[in-house]
N, C-alpha and C positions, 0 to 999 in steps of 0.2 A: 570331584576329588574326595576321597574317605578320610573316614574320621582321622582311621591312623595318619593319612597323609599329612593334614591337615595342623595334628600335632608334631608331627616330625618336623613338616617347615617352622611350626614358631616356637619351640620344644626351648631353645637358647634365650628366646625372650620370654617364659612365662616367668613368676614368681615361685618360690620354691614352692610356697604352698599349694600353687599350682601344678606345679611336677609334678607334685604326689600324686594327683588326681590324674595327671598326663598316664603315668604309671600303672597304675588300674585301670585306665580304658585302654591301654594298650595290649592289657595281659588277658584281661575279660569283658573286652568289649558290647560280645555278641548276650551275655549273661546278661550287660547294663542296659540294650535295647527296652524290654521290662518295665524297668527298675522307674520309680517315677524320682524325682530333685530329692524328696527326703530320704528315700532307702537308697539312692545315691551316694547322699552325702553320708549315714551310715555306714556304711563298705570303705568310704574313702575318708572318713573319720575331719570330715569337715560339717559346712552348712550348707543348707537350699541355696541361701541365695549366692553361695560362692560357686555353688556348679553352675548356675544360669549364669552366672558371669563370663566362666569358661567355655560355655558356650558360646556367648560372644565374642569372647577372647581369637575362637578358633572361627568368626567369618559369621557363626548362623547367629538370625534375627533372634534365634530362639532355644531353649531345650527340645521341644518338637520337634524339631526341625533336624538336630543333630540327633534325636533318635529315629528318624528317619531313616540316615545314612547307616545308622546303627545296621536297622532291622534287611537294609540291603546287600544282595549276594554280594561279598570283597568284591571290590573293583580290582582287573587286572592293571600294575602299575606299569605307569611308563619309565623303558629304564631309560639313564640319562649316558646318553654315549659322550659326551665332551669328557676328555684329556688331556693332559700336558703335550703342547708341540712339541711336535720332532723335530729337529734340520729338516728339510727339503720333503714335507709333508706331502705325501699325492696329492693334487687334488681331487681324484676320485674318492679321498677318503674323505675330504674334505668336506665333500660337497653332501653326503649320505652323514655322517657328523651333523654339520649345520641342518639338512633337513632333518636328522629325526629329532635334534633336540628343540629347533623352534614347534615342530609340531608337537612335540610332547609337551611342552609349556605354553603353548595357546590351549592346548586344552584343557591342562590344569589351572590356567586363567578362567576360561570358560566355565568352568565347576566353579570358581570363586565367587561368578556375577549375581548378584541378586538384581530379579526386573524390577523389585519395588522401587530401589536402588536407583537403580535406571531412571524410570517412573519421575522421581521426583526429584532427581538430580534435571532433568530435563524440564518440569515444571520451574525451577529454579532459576533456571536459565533464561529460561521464557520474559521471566515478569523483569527482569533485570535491565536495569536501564544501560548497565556496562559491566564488562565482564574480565574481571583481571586475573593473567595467570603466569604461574608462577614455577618456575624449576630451572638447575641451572643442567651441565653438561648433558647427558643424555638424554635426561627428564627435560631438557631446556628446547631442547632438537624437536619433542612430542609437544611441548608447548607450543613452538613456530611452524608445528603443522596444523597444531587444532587453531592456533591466530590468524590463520589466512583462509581455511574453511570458514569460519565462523564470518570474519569479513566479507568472505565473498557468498553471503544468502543473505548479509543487512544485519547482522548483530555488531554492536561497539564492542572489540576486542582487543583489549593492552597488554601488547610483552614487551620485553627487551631484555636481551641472552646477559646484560651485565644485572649481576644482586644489587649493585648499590643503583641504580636504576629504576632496577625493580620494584623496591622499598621507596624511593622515590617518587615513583610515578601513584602512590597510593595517596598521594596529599589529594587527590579529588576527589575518594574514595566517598561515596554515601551510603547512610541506612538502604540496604535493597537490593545493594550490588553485591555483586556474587563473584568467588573465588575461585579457581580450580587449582589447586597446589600439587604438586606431583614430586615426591622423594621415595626412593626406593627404602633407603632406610628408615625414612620417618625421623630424620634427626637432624639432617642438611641446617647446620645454625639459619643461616643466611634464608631459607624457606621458613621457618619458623618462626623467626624475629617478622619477617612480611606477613605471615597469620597471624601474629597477635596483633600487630597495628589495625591488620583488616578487621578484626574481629572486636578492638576497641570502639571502633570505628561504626560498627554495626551489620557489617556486611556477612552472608552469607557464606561459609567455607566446605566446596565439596573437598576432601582431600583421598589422594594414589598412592599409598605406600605399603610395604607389603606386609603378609600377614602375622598379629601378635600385636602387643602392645606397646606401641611408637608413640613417641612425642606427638606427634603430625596427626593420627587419628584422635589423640584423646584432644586437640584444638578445632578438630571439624565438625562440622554440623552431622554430614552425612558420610559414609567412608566405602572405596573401593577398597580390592585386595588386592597384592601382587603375591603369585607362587614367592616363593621363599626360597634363592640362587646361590647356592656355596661351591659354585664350579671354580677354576683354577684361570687363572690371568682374566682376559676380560669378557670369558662366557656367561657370567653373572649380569656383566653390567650391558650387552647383547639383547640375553631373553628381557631384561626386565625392560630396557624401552618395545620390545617388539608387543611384550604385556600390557604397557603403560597405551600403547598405539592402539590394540587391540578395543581396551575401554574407551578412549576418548573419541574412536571410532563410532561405536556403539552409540555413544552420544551425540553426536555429532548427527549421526545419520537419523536419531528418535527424533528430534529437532526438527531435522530436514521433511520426516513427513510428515508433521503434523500440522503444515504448511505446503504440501507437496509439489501444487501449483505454483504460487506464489515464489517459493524457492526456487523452483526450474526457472522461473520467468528470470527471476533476479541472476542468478550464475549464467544464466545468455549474455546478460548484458554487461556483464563482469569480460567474459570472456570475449565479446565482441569489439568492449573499449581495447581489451590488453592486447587484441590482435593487432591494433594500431602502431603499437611501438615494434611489430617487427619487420 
């Protein structure tokens, strides 16, 4: 995803003083590649370390990192074909619709992933003696697919699709235990109020929400992105579990090989009990 992209999905949640700076990378971006944090902030009449902030603001680990993208040919964008329904919609339209917009926002999720990310969200995982997660409606749905993966290789994995539950079930909660929170907006009360208790608590919080600055990232240890969805009726809320699925995937499967054996051995036998009940 490009810078400009980048700032256009979280453009509505910077800080004004942010815009500004949104502002002049958008006008003179390719000039800013250059430019090191101080003659930066010069041109955009701020400070160093507010553009490094921006930086992270917008996903990278780093200023490097977003001059990087700078000093690279524009990405060609993906345009976003979701519309307002019709009455009695083809579905041949339908179907070219849904695929090209889930493909063009897994890709733009794809550009969001940091491996370190990855890396150490999965170390995370590892050392955890249980693993509680967290989200309600669609983000709830990506939750009780990663709680049954995760169950069935041998990891302790707790959900349950109601919040007060969920908040609930954290009274076991220990130093070491690890969270994976997932809100598209980053503001889900009900996800929030369950990270701060975990985080009282002592436990680790990866958090899924998308990109800009949410309640839900500034509470987590370490943080996904989701593209940034302003589609009409509920194509928004669509890509962002397919996004949210995409990550937890990702991790899910880092997990799985780095165990490779052992996990194969354990899902046979997962699968071979479950054959019983049919």
């Amino acid at each position: 995803m490009s810078v400009n992209d980048r700032i256009r999905d979280s453009y509505s949640a910077l800080t004004e003083s942010e815009k500004k700076i949104a502002d002049y990378f958008l006008d003179h971006g390719e000039q800013l590649a250059i430019y090191s944090a101080k003659q930066m902030a010069e041109v955009c009449h701020t400070s160093a370390p507010t553009i490094i902030r921006f930086a992270r603001t917008l996903g990278y680990s780093g200023l490097s990192q977003l001059k990087v993208d700078l000093l690279v040919t524009k990405k060609e964008e993906i345009p976003d074909l979701t519309k307002e329904l019709e009455q009695d919609e083809k579905p041949s339209d339908l179907i070219k619709a849904t695929y090209s917009h889930r493909l063009g926002n897994l890709q733009r999720t794809e550009e969001l992933i940091d491996e370190e990310v990855v890396s150490q969200s999965a170390d995370i995982l590892e050392k955890a003696s249980c693993i509680y997660l967290i989200g309600i409606g669609g983000s709830g749905n990506v939750c009780m697919d990663l709680y049954h993966k995760l169950n069935r290789i041998g990891y302790r994995a707790i959900f349950n699709t109601d919040a007060h539950i969920q908040l609930a079930s954290l009274a076991g909660i220990r130093e070491g235990d690890a969270v994976i929170a997932i809100s598209y907006s980053g503001e889900t009360a009900s996800v929030l109020e369950s990270v701060k208790v975990a985080k009282e608590q002592g436990a680790t919080v990866i958090g899924i929400s998308h990109l800009g600055n949410t309640s839900l990232r500034a509470l987590s240890d370490i943080n996904f992105f989701l593209p940034v969805q302003e589609d009409s009726l509920r194509a928004g809320a669509i890509a962002s579990r397919d996004a949210s699925l995409m990550i937890t995937d990702i991790v899910y499967l880092t997990l799985f090989s780095r165990h490779l054996d052992e996990h194969k051995e354990t899902l046979m036998k997962t699968r071979k009990w479950t054959g019983r009940l049919s």
